[in-house]
C-alpha positions in Angstrom: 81.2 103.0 103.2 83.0 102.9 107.1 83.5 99.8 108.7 84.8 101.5 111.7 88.2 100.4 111.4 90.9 102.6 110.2 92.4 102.0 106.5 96.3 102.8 106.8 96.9 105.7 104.3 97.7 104.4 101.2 100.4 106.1 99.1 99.6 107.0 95.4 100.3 104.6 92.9 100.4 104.7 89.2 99.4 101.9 86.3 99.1 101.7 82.8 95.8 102.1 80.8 96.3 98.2 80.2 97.9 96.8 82.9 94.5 98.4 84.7 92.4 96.7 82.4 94.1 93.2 82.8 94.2 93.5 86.5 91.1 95.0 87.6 89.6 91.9 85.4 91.6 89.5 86.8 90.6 90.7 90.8 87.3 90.7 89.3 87.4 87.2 87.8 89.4 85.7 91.3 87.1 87.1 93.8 85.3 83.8 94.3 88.8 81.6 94.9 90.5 84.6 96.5 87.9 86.5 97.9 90.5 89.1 100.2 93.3 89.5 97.7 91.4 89.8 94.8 89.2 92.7 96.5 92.4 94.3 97.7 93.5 94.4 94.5 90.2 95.3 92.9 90.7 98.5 95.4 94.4 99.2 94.3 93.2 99.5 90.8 90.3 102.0 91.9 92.1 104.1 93.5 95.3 104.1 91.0 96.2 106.9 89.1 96.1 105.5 84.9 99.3 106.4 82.7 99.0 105.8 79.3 100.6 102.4 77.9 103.9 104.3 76.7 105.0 105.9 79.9 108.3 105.9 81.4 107.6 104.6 84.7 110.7 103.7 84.9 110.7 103.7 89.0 107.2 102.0 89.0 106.5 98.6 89.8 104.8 96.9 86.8 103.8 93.5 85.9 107.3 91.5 85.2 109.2 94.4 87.0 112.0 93.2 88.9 111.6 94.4 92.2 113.8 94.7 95.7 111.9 95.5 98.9 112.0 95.3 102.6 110.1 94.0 105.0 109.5 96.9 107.5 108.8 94.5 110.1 111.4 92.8 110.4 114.5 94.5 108.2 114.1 91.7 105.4 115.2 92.8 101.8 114.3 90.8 99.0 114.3 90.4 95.4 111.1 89.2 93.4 109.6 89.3 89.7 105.9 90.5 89.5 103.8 88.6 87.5 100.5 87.2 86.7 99.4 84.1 88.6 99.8 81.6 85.8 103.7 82.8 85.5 104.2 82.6 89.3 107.3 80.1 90.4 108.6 81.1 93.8 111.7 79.2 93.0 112.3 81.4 90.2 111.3 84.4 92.8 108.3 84.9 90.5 105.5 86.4 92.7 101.7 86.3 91.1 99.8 89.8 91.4 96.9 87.7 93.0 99.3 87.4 96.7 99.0 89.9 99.4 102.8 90.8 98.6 102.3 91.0 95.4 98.9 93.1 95.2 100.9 95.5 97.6 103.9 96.1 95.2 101.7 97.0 92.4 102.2 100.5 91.2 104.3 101.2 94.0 107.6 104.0 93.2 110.6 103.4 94.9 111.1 104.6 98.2 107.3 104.1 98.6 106.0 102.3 101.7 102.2 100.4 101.6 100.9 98.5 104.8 98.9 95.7 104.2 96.6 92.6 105.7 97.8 89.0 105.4 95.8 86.4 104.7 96.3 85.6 108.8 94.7 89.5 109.0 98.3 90.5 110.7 99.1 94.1 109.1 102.4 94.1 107.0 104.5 96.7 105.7 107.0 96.7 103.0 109.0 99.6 101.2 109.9 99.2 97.5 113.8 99.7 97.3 114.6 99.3 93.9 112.0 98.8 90.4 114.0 97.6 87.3 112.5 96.6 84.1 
């Protein structure tokens, strides 16, 4: 279904059989508290291509992958830990699934870049420069 706006083109991205599971009912499950992210997120898993639970993704970002990116907006590089929301501790660089950040990075291969909405509904867009496990 259009809205009339136009969705930025999303590049592929690529989860497990049960990281799917886990996060499609967690967006599921956090769409009343986190109505935007959670639907984004419900979306990523929709749209994501499913690899079994043994695969190499090895250059995939995965839940507790450690995870350098820039911000294309303004140069930024950092370094986070994606994880689920009760694990998240931003002084530890622990990011939950359930941010806009977070949600973006999800299935993302390096070298991949994924524009997003923040919670302010400015559009962001970060590039994932490095996935380690």
């Amino acid at each position: 279904m259009s809205n009339g706006k136009s969705e930025p083109d999303l590049p592929p991205i690529v989860v497990t059989i049960e990281e799917k599971r886990r996060l499609s009912g967690l967006a599921n499950s956090s769409m009343e508290l986190f109505p935007r992210v959670a639907h984004f997120l419900a979306q990523e898993m929709e749209r994501a291509s499913i690899a079994p639970d043994d695969a190499d993704l090895h250059d995939v970002v995965r839940m507790g992958s450690e995870v350098g990116y820039r911000d294309d907006s303004t140069g930024e590089t950092r370094e986070v830990v994606l994880v689920y929301p009760h694990e998240a501790d931003i002084s530890r660089k622990r990011i939950s699934v359930l941010t806009p950040v977070g949600s973006a990075l999800i299935g993302l291969s390096v070298g991949q870049s994924i524009e997003f909405q923040t919670p302010d509904r400015r559009t962001r867009a970060l590039t994932v420069l490095r996935v380690s496990h």
